[in-house]
Backbone as a chain_set.jsonl record, in Angstrom:
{"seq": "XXXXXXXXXXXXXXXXXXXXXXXXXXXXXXXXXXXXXXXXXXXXXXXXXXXXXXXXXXXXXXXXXXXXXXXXXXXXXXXXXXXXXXXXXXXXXXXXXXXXXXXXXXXXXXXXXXXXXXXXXXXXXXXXXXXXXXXXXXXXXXXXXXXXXXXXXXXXXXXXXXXXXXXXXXXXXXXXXXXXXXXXXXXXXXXXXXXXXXXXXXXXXXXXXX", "coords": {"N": [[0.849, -1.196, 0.0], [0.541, 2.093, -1.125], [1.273, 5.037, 0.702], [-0.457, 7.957, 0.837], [0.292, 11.054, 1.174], [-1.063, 14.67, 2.0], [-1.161, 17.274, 0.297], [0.037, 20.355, 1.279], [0.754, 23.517, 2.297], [2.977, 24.335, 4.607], [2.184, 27.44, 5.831], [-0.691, 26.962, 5.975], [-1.668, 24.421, 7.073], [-2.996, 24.466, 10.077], [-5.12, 25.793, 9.142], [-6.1, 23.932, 7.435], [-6.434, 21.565, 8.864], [-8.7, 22.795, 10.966], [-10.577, 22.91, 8.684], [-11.149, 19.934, 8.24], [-11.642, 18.917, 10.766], [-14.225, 20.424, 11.176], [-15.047, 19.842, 9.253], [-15.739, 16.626, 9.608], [-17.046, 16.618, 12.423], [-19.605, 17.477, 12.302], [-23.286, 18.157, 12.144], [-24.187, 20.252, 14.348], [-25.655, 21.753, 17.926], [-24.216, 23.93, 19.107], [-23.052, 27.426, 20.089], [-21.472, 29.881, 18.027], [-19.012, 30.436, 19.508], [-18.883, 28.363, 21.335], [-18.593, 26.204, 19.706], [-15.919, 27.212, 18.465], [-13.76, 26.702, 20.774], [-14.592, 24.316, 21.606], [-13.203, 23.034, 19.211], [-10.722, 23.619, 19.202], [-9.78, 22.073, 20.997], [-10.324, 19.734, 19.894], [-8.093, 19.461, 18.344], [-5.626, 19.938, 19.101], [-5.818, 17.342, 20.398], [-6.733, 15.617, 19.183], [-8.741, 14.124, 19.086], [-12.271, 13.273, 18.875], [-13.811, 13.188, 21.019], [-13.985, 14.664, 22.881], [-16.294, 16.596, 22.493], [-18.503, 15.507, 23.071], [-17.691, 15.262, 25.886], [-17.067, 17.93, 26.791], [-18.182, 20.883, 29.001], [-19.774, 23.885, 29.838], [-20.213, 26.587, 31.802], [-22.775, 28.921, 32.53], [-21.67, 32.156, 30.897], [-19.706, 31.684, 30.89], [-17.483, 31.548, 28.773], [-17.607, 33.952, 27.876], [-16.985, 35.814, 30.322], [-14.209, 34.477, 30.224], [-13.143, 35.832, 28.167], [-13.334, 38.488, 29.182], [-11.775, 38.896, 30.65], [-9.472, 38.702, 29.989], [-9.304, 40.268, 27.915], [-9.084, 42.777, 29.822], [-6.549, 42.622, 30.67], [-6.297, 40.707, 32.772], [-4.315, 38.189, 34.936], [-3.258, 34.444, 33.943], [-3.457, 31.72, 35.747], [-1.501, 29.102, 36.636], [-1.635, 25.12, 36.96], [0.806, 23.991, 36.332], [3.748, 23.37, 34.626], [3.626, 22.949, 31.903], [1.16, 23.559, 31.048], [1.847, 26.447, 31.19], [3.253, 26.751, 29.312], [2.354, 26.103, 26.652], [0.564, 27.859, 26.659], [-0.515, 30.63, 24.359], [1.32, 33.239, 25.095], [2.164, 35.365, 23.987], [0.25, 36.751, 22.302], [-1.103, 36.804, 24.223], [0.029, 39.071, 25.748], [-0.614, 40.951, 24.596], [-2.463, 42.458, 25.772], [-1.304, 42.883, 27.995], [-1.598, 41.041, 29.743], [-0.436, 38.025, 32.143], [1.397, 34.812, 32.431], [1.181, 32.844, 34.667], [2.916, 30.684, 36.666], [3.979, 28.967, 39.885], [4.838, 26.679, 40.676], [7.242, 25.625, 40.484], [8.641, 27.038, 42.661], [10.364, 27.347, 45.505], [9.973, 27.923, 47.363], [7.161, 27.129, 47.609], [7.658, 24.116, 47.447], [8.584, 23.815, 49.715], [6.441, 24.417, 51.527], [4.523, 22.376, 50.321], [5.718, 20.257, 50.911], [5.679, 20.494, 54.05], [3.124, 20.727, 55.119], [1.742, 18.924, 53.901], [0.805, 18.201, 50.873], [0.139, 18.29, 47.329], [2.526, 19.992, 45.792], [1.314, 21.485, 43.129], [-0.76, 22.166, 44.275], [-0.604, 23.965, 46.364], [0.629, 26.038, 44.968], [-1.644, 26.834, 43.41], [-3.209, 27.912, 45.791], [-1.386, 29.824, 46.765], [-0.834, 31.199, 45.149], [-3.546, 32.204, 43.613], [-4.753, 35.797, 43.697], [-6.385, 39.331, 43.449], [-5.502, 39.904, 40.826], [-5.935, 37.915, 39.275], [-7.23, 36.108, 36.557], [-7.726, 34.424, 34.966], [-7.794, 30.59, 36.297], [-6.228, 28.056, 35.181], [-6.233, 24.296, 34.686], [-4.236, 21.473, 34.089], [-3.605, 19.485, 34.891], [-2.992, 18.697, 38.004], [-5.593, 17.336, 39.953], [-6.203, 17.875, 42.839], [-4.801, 20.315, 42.65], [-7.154, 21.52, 41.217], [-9.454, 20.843, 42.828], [-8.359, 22.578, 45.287], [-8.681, 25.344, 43.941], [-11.212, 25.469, 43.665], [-12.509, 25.757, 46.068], [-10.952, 28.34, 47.113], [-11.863, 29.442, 45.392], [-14.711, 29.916, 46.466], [-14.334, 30.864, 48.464], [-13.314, 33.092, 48.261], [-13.339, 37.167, 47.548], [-13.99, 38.132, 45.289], [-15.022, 41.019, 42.938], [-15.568, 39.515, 40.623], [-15.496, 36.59, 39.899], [-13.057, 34.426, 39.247], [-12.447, 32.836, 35.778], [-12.79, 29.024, 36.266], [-10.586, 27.323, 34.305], [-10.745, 24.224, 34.59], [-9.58, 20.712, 33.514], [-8.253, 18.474, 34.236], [-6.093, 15.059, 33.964], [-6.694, 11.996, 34.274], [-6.691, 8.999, 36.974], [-7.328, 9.037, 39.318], [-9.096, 10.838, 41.311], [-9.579, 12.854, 38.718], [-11.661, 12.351, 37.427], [-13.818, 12.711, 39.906], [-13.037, 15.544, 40.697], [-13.597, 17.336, 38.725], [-16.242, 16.914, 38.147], [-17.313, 17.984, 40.826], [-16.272, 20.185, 40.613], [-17.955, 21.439, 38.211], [-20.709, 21.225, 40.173], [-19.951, 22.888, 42.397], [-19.155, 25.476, 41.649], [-19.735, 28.506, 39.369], [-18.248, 29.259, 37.607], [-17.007, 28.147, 34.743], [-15.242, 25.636, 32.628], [-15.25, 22.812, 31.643], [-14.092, 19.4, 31.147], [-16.077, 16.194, 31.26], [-15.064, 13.149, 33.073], [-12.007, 11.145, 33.165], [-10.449, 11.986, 30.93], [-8.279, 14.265, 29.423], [-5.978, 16.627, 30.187], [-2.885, 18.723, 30.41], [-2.566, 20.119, 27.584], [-5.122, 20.642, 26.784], [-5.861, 22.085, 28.504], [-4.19, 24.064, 27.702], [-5.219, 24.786, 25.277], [-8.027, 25.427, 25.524], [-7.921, 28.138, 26.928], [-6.071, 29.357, 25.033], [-8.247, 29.124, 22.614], [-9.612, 31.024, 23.796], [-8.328, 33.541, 24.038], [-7.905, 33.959, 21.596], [-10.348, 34.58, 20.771], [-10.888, 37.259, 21.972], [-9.332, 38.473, 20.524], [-10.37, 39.088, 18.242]], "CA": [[0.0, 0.0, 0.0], [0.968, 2.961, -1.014], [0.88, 6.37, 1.825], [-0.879, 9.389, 0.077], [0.388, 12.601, 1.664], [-1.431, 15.874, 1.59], [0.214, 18.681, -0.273], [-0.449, 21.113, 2.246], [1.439, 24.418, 2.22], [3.152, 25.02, 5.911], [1.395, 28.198, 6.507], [-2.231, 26.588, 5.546], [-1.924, 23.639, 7.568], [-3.351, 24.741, 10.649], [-6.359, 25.843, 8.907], [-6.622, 22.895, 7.151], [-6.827, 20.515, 10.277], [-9.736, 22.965, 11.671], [-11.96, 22.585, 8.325], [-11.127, 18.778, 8.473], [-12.441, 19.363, 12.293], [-15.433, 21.32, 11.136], [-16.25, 18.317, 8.458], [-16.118, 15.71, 10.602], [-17.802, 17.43, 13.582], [-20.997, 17.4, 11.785], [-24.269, 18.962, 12.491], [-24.58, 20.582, 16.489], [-26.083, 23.582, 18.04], [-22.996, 24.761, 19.689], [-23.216, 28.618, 19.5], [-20.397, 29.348, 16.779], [-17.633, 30.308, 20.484], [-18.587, 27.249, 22.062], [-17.68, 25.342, 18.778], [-14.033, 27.586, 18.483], [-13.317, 26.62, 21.83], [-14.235, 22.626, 21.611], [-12.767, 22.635, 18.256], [-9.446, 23.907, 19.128], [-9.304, 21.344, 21.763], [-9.98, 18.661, 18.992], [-7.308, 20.364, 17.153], [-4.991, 19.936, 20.184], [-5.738, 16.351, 21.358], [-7.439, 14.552, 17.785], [-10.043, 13.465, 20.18], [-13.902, 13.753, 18.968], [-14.807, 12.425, 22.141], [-14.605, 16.215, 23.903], [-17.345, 17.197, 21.609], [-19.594, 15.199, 24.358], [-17.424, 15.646, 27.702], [-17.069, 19.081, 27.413], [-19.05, 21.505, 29.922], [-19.437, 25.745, 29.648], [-21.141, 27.28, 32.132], [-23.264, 29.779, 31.695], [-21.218, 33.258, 30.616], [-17.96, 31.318, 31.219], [-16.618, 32.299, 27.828], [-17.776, 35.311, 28.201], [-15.619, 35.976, 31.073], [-12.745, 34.508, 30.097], [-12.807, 37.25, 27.026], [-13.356, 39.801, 29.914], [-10.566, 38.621, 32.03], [-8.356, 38.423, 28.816], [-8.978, 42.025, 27.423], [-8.894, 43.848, 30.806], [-5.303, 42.358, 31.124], [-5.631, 39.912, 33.914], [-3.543, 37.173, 34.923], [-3.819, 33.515, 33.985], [-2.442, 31.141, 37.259], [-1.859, 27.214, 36.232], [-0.908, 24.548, 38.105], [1.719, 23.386, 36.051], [4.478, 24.804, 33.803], [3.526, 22.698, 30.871], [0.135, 24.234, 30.973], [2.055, 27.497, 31.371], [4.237, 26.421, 28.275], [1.415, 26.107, 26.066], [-0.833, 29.076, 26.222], [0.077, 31.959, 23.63], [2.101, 34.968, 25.729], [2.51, 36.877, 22.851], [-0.823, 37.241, 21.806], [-1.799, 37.435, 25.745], [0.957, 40.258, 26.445], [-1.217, 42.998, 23.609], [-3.266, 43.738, 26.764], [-0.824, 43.26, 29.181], [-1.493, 39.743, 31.082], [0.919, 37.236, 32.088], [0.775, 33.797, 32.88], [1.909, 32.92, 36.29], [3.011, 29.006, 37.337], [4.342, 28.982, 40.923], [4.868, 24.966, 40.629], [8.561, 24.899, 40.902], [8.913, 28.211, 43.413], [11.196, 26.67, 46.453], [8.836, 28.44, 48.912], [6.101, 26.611, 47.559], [8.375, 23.02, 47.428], [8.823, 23.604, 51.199], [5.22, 24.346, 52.018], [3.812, 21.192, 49.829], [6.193, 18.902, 51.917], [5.494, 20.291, 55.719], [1.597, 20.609, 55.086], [1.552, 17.822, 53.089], [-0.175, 18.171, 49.877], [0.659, 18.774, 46.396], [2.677, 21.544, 44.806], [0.281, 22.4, 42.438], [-2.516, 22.541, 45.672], [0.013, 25.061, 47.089], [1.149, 26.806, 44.109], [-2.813, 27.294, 43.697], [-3.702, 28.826, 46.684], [-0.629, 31.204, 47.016], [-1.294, 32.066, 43.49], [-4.724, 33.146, 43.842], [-4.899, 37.215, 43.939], [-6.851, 40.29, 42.495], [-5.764, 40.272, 39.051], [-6.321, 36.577, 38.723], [-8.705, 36.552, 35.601], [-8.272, 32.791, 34.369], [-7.273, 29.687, 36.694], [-6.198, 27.009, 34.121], [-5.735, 23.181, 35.649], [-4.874, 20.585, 33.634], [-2.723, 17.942, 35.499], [-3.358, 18.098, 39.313], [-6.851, 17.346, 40.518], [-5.585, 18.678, 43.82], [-5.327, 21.798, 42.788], [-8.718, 21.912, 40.819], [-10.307, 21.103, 44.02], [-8.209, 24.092, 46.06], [-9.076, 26.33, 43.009], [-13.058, 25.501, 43.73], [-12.561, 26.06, 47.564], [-9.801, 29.147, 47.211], [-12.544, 30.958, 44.398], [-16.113, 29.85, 47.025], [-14.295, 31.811, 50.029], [-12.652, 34.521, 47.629], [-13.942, 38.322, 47.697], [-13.072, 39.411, 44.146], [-16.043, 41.199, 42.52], [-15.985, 39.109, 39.643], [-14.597, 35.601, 40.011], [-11.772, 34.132, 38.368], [-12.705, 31.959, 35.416], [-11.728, 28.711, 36.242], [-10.519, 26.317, 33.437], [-10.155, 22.59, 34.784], [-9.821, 19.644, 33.174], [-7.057, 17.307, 35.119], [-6.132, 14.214, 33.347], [-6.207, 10.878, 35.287], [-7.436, 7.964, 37.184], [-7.289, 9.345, 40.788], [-9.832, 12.085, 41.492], [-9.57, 13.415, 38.266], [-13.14, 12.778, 36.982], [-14.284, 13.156, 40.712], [-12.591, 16.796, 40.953], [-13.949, 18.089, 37.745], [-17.859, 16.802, 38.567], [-17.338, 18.96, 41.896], [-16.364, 21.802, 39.965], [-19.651, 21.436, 37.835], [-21.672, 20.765, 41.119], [-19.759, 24.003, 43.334], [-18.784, 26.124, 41.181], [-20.338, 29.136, 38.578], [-17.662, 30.278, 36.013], [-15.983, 27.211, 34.751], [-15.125, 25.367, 31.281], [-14.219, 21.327, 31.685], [-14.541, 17.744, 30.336], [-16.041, 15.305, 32.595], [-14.726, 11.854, 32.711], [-10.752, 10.897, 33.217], [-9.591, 12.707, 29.832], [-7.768, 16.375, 29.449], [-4.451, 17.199, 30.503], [-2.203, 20.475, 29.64], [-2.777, 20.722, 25.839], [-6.729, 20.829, 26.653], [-6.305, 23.46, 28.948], [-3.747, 25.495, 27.274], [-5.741, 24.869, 24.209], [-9.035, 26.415, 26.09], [-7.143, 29.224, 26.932], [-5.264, 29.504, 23.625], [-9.15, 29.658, 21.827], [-10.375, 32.463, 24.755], [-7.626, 34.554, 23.518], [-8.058, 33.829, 19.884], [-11.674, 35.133, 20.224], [-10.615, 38.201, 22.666], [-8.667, 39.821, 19.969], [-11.413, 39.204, 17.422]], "C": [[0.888, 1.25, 0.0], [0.383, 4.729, -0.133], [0.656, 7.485, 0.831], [-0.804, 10.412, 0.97], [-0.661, 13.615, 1.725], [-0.593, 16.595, 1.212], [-0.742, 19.757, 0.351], [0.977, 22.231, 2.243], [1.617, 24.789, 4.003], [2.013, 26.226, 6.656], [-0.346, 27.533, 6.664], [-2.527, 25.084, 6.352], [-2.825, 23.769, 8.615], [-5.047, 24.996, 10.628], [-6.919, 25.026, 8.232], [-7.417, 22.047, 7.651], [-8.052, 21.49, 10.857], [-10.797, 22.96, 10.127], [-12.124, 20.827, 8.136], [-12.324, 18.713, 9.889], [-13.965, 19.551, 12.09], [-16.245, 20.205, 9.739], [-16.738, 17.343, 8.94], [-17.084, 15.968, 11.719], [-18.981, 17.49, 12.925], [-21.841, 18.281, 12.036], [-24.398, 19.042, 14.48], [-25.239, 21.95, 16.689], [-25.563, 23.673, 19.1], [-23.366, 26.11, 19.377], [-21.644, 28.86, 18.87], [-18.751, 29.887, 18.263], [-17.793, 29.221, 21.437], [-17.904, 26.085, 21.576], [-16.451, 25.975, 18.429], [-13.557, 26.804, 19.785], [-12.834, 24.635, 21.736], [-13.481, 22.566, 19.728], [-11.398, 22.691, 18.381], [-8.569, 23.126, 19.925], [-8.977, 19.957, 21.406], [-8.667, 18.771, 18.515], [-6.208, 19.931, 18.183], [-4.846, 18.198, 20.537], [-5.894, 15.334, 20.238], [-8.202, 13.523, 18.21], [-11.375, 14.255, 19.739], [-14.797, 14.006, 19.911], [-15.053, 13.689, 23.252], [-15.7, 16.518, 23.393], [-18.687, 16.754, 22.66], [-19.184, 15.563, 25.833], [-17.747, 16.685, 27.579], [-18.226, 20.083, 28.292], [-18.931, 23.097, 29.954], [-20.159, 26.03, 30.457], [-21.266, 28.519, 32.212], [-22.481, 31.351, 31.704], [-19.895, 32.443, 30.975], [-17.186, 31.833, 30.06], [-16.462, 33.517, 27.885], [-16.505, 36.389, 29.158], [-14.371, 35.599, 30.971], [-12.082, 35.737, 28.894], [-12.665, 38.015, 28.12], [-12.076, 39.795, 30.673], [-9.397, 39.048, 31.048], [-7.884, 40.263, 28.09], [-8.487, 42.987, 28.679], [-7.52, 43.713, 31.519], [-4.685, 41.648, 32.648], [-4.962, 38.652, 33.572], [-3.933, 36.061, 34.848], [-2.698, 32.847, 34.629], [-3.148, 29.713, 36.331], [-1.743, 26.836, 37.248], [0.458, 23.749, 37.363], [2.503, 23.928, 34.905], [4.061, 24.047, 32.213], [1.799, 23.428, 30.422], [0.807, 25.75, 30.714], [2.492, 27.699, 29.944], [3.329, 26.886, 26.367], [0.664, 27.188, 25.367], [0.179, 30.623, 25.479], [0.294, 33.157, 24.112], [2.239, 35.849, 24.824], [1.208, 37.264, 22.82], [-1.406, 37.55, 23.188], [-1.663, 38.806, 26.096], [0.202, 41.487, 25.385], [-2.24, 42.963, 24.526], [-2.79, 43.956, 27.877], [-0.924, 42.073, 30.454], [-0.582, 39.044, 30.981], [0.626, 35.452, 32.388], [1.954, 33.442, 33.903], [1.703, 31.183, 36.475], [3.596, 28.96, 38.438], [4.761, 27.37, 41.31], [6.197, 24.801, 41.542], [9.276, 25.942, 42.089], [9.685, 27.5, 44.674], [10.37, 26.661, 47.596], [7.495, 27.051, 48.868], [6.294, 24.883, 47.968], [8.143, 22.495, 48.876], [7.288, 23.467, 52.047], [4.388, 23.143, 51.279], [4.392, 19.934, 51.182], [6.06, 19.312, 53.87], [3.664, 20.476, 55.96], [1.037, 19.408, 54.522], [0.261, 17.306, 52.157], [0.802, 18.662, 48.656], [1.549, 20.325, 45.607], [1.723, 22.292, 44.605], [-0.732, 22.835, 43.456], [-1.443, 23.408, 46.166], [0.117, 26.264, 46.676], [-0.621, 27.648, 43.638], [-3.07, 28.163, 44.281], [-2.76, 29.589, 46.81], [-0.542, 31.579, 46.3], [-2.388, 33.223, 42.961], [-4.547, 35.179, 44.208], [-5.959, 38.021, 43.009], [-6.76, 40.214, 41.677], [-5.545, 38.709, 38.303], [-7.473, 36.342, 37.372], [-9.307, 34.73, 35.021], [-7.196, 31.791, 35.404], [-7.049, 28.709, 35.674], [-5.325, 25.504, 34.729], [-5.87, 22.293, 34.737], [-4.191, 19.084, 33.572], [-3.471, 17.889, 36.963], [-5.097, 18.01, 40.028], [-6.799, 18.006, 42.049], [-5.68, 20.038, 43.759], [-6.554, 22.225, 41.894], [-9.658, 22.16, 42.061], [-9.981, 22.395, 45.318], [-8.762, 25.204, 45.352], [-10.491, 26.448, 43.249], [-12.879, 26.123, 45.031], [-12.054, 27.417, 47.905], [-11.242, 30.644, 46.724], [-14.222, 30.811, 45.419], [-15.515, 31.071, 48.151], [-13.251, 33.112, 49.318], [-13.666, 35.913, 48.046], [-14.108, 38.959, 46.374], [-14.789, 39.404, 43.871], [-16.38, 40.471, 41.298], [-14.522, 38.26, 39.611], [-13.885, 35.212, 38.739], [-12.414, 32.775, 37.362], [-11.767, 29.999, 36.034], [-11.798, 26.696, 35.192], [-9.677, 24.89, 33.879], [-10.346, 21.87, 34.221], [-8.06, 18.959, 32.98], [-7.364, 16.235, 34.388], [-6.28, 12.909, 34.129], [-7.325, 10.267, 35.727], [-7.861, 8.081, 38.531], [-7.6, 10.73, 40.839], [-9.554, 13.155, 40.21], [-10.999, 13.545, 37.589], [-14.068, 12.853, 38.012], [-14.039, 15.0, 40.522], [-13.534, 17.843, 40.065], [-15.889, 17.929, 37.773], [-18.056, 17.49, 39.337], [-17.294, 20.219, 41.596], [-17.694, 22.199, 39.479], [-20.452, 21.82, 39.167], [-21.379, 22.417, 42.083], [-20.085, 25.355, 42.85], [-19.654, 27.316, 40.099], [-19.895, 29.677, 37.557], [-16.741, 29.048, 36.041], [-16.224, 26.616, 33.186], [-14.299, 24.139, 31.387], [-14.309, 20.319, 31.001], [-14.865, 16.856, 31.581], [-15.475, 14.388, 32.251], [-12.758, 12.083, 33.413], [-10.246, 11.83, 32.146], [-9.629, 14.402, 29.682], [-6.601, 16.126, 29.751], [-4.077, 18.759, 29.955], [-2.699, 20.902, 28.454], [-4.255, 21.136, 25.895], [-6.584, 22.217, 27.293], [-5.4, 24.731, 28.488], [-4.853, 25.619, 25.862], [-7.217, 25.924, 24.275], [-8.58, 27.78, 25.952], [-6.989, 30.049, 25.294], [-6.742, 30.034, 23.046], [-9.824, 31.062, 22.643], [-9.665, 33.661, 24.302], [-7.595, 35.145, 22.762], [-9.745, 35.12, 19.879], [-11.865, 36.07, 20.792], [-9.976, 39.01, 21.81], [-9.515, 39.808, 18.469], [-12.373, 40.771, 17.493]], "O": [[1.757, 1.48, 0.84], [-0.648, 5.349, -0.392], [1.556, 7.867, 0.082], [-1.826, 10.712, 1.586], [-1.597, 13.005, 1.208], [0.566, 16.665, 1.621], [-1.914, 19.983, 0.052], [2.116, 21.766, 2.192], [0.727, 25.347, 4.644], [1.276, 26.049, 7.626], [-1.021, 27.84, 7.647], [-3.659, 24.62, 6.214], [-3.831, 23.13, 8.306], [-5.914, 24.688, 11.446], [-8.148, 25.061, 8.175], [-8.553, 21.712, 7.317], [-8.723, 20.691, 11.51], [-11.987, 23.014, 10.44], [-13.26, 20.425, 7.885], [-13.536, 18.503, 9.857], [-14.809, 18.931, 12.737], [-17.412, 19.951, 9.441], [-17.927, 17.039, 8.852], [-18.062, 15.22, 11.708], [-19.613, 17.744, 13.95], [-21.36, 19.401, 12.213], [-24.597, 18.244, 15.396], [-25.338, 22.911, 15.926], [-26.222, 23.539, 20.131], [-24.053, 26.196, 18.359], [-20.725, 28.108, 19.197], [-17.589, 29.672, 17.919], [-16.95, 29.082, 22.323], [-17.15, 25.293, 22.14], [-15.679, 25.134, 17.969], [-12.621, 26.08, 19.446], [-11.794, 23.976, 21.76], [-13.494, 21.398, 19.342], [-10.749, 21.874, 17.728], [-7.338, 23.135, 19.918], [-8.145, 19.187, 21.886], [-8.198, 17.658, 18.279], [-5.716, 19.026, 17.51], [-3.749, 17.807, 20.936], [-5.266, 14.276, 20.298], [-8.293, 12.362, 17.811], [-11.632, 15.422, 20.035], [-15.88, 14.591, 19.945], [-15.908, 13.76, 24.136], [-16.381, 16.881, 24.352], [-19.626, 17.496, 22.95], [-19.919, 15.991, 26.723], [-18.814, 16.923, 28.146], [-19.374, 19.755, 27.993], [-17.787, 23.517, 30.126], [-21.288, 25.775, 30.037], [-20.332, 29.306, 32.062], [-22.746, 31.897, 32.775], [-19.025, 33.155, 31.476], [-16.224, 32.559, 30.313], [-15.397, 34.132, 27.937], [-15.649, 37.22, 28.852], [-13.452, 36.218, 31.508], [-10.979, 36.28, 28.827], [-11.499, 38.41, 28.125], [-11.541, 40.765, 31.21], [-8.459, 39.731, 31.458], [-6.897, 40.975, 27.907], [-7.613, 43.838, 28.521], [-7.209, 44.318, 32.544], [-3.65, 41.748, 33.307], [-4.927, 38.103, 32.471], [-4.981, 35.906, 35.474], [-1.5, 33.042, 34.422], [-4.203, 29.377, 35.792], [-1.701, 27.47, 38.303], [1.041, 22.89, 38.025], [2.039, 24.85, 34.235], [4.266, 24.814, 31.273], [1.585, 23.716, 29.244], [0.156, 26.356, 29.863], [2.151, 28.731, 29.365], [3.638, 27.606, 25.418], [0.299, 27.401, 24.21], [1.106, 31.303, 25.92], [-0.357, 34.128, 23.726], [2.427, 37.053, 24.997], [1.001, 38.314, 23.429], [-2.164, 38.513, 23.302], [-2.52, 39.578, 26.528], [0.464, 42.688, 25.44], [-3.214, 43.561, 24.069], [-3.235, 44.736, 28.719], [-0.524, 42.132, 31.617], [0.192, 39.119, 30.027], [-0.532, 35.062, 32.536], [3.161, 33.68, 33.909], [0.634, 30.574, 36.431], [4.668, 28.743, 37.873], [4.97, 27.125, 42.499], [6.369, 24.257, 42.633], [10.427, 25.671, 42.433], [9.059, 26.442, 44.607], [10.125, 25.817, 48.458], [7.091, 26.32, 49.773], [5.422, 24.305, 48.618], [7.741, 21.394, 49.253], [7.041, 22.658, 52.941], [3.323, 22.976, 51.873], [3.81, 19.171, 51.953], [6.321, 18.498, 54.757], [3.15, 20.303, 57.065], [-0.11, 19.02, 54.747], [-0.697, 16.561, 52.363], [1.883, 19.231, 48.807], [1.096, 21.34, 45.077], [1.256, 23.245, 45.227], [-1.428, 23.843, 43.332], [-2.174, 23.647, 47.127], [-0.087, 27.302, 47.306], [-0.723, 28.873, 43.57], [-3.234, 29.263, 43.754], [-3.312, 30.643, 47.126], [-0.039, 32.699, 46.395], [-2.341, 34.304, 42.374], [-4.083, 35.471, 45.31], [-6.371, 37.511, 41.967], [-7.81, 40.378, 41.056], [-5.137, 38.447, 37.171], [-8.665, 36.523, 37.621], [-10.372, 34.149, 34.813], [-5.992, 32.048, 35.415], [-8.141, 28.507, 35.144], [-4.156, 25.507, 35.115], [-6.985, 21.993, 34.312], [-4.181, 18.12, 32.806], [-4.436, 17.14, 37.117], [-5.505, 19.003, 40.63], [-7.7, 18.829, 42.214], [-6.341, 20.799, 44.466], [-6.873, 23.413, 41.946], [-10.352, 23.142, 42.323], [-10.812, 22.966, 46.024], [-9.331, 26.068, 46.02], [-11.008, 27.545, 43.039], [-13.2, 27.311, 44.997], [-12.547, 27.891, 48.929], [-11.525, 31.77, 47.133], [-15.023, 31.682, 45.079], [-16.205, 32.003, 48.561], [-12.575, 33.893, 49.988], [-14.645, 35.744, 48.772], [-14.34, 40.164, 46.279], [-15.614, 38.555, 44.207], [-17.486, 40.729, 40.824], [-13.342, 38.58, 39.466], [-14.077, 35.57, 37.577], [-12.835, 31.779, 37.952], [-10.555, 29.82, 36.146], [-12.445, 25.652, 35.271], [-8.515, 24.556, 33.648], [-11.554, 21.856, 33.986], [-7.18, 18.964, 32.119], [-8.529, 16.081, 34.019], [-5.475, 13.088, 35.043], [-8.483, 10.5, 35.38], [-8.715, 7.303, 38.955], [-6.83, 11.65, 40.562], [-9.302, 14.311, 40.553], [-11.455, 14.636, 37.247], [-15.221, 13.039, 37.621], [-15.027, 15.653, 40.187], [-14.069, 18.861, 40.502], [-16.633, 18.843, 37.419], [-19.101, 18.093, 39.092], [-17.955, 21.155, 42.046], [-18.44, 23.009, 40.03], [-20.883, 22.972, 39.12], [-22.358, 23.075, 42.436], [-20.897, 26.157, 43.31], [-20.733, 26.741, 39.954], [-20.512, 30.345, 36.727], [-15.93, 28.812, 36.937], [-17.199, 26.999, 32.539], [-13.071, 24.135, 31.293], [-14.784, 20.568, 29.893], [-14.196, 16.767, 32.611], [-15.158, 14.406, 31.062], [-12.41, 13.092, 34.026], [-9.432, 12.623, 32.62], [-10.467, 15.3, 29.768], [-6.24, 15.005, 29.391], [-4.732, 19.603, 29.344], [-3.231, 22.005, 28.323], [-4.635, 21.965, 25.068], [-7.032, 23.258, 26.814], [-5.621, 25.922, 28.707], [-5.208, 26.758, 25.555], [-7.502, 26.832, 23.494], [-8.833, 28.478, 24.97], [-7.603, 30.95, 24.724], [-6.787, 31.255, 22.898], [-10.435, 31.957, 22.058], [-10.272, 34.724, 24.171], [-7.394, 36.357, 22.689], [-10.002, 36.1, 19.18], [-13.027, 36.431, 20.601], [-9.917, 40.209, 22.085], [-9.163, 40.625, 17.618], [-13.347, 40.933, 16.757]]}, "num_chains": 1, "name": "protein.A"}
């Protein structure tokens, strides 16, 4: 058997793979930023199967545009999440993205409290110009991120984008979010990791400088 290529021009690839996306993906009534968002995550993972996990609640996009233009900060829990999400295109309003994972302080306070990094790096992360939480390894810190943003003060909570990958409280963590929570954007089940949630991100941005 012979392998048939595409002749695909470098720059045009990208948009290739999302009308591939947008053929396959079929008929839905997504509103057309709920389908950028899960599409970009297809686009990211080459998984159909978000097209059913995924979860938006209600004005969550919304806010993550608001958080995005007014130049707040997006806090992970992990640097490959951090790695991910487009700083350039973040930094034309002025936000940053903040990972506190590997901070020494934080190292020391995971091991004498005894809990995860990321559940540390979380909660001493949390501040005012928090605009997007983005979680998409430790279930740990999804669940401080629910608890951190219920007993917060800010006038207008921090989106927060979980979806932790795994077999151990990761499709518990993310049902809790659903169940606590009011500004959030996840997948239920075991599947997500980093690329989903920088990929979230990555489309909130995309459709913030639209």
């Amino acid at each position: 058997m012979t392998v048939q290529l595409q002749q695909v021009a470098p720059t045009e690839i990208e948009a290739e793979s999302f009308k591939i996306i947008s053929a396959e993906f079929g008929p839905h009534d997504f509103d057309e930023e709920t389908f950028r968002v899960i599409q970009r995550v297809i686009h990211a993972t080459g998984d159909f199967s978000f097209r059913d996990s995924m979860r938006f609640a209600p004005g969550a996009i919304a806010r993550g545009i608001q958080a995005i233009r007014a130049g707040q900060d997006i806090l992970t829990d992990v640097t490959m999440v951090a790695a991910g999400i487009s700083k350039a295109m973040l930094g034309h309003w002025g936000g940053k993205v903040i990972c506190r994972v590997a901070d020494q302080e934080i190292a020391a306070l995971a091991s004498v409290r005894r809990k995860t990094r990321s559940e540390v790096a979380i909660e001493l992360g949390i501040g005012p110009n928090i605009g997007i939480i983005a979680l998409g390894n430790a279930p740990t810190a999804l669940v401080q991120a629910i608890r951190s943003v219920a007993r917060g003060d800010q006038v207008a909570a921090p989106l927060i984008v979980g979806v932790p990958v795994g077999f151990v409280n990761a499709a518990e963590s993310k049902a809790l979010l659903v169940e606590e929570n009011h500004c959030y954007i996840t997948s239920l089940g075991r599947k997500g990791g980093s690329p989903v949630a920088a990929a979230i991100v990555n489309a909130l941005i995309r459709l913030a400088a639209e």
